[in-house]
C-alpha positions in Angstrom: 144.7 181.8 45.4 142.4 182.6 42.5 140.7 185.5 42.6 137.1 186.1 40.6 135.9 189.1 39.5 132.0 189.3 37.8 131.1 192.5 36.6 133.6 194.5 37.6 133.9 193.8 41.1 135.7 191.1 43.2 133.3 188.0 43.5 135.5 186.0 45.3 138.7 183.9 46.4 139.9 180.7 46.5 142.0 178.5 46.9 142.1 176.1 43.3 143.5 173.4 45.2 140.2 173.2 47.7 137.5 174.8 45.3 134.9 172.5 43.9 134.3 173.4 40.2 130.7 174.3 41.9 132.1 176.9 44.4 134.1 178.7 41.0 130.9 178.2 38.7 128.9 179.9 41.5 131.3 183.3 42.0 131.6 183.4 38.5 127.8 184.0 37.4 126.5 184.8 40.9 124.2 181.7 41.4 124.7 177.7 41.4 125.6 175.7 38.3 122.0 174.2 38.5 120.4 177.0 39.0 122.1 178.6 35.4 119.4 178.0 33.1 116.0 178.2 34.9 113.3 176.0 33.6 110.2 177.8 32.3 107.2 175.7 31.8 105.8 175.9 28.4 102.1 177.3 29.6 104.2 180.3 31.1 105.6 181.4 28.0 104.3 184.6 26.0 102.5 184.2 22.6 103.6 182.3 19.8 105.5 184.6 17.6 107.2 181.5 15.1 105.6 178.7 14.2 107.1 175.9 11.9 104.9 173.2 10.5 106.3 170.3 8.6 108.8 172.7 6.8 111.3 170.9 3.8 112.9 172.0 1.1 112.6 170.2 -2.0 115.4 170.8 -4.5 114.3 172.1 -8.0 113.0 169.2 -10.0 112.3 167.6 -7.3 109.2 164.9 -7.6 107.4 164.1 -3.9 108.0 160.4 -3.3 108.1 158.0 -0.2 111.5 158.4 1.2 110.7 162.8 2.0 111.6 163.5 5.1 108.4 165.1 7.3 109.7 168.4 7.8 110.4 169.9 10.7 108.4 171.3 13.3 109.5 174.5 15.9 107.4 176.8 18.1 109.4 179.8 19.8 107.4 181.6 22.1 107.7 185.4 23.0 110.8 185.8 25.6 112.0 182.4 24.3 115.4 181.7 23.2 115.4 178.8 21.2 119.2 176.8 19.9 119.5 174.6 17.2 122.2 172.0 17.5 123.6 169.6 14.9 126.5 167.8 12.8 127.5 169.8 10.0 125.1 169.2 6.7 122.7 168.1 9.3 120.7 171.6 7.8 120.7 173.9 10.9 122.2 176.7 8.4 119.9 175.8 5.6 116.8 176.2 7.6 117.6 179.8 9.3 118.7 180.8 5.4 114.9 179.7 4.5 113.2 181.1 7.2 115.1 184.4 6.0 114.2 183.7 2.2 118.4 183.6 1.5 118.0 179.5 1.3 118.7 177.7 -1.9 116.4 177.5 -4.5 113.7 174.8 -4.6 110.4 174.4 -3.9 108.9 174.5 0.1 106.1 172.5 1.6 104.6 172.5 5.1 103.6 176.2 7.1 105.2 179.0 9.2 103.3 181.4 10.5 104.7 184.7 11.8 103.0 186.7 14.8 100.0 184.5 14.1 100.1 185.1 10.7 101.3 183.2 7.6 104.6 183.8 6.2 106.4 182.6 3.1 109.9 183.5 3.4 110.9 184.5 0.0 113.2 187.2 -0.2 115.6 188.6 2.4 114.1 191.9 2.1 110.5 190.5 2.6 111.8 189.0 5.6 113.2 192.0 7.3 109.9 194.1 6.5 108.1 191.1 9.0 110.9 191.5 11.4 112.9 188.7 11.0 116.3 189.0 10.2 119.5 186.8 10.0 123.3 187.0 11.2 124.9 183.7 9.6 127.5 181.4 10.9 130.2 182.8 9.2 129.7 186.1 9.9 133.1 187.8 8.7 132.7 185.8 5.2 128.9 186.6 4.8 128.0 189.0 6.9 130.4 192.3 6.7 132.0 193.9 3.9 135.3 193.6 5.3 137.3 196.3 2.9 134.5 198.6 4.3 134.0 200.9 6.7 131.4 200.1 10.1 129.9 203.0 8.8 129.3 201.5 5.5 128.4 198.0 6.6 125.4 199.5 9.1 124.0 201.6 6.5 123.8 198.5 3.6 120.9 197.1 6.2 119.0 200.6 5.1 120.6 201.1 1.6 117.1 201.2 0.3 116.5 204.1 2.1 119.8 206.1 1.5 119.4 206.3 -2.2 118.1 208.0 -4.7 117.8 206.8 -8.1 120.5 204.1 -7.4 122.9 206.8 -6.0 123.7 206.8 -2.3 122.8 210.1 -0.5 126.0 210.6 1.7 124.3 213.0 4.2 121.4 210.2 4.4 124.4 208.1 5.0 125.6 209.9 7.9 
């Protein structure tokens, strides 16, 4: 017998020998494999809130010729969760890094708007002032200070706001 449990709470036995991969999918997150991922239509979605427009990043130097690629192009609705798949230096990391203004340095063409309204993503900080933040791929390499504390590594997303004249204020801190 297999026994599974969703949330806390027996879903369900079987036995493994005469359960479809169907029958364990559905105990396991309470509704049918192809019911997992409900389709929205795009005219139901919520307002645009990121839109990409022919977006490249041209190294520095860089002079525009015939072989550039187009750009890219992405629309993410409000309530939309969008993924971005791809072989590795296929520039999935490279674009969120842009979008974020942590990309490498060059020159961008094409548009992004923001909320409606146009954003050049130039600086990390700049970013999270619109609302956009990051959390990269390798998170435990480039996203925590490892030798410090949780404490710590929350308040550098405010460290701004913590200091005063380049000295962190420990009961701001806390």
């Amino acid at each position: 017998r297999a026994t599974v449990m969703r949330n806390g709470r027996v879903a369900g036995t079987v036995d493994p020998r005469g359960a479809s991969r169907q029958d364990v999918i559905e105990l396991m997150v309470g509704r049918a494999e192809d019911e997992q991922f409900g389709h929205v239509p795009a005219s139901d979605h919520g307002r645009v809130l990121l839109e990409v427009r022919g977006l490249a990043l041209h190294a520095r130097g860089h002079r525009p010729g015939r072989t550039d690629p187009a750009g890219i192009d992405i629309t993410v609705a409000e309530g939309e969760v969008v993924g971005l798949a791809g072989l590795m230096g296929a520039g999935r990391t490279e674009l969120l890094e842009t979008l974020y203004g942590a990309g490498p340095p060059g020159r961008l063409t094409g548009s992004v708007r923001l909320a409606g309204r146009p954003y050049r993503p130039s600086a990390p900080r700049a970013a999270l002032a619109r609302g956009v933040g990051f959390v990269p791929e390798d998170r435990r390499g480039a996203g925590l200070q490892l030798e410090h504390s949780v404490g710590n590594n929350i308040a550098l997303t405010a460290l701004r706001s913590l200091c005063t004249a380049g000295v962190v204020r420990a009961r701001r801190e806390r």
